[in-house]
N, C-alpha and C positions, 0 to 999 in steps of 0.2 A: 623581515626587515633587512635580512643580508643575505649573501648567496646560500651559506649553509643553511638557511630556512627552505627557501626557494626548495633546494634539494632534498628538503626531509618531508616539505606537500608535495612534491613530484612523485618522490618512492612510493608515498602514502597511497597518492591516488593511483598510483599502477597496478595496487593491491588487488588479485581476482577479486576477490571480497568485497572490497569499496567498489570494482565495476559493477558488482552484481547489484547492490543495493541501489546505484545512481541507476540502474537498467531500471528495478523498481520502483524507484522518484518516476522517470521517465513514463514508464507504462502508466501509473498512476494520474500524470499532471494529462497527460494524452487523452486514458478514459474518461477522464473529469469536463475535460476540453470537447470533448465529440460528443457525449451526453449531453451538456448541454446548452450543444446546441441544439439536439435534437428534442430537447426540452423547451427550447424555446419556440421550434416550430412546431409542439404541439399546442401551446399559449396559442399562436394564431390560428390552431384547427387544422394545421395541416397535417396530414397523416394522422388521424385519428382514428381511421376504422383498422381494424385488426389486420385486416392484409399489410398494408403501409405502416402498422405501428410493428409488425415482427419484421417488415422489411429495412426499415430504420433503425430498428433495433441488433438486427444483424447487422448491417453498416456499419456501426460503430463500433462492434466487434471486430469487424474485418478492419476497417480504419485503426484500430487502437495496435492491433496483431503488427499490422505492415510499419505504423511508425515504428514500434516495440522493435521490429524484427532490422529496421534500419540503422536503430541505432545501438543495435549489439552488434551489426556486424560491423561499426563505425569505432564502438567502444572497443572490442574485444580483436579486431584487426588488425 
């Protein structure tokens, strides 16, 4: 509510610690996010046979990694 608040959540969140754990939210809402979808386009039948279902499935591994890995170098930069 006043500036000395302001500056004791600004210290807080500069904490390595607090980046790490928001890197984890992050990773998290992301996997959550690219699963699914790719859940959703198995509802429609797509990608259902085994080639396209590990190719989808690495996708969103590789999708979750590249967000993860943008915004630790965004967070911790």
């Amino acid at each position: 509510s006043d500036e000395g608040g302001f500056q004791w959540v600004r210290e807080w969140a500069a904490h390595p610690l607090v980046r790490l754990c928001v890197l984890g939210l992050i990773w998290a809402f992301a996997h959550h996010l690219f699963a699914g979808l790719r859940h959703l386009a198995l509802d429609v039948h797509w990608g259902v046979d085994l080639r396209h279902a590990r190719q989808t499935g690495s996708a969103v591994l590789l999708a979750t990694g590249l967000v993860t890995l943008l915004a630790a170098w965004r967070l911790f930069a």
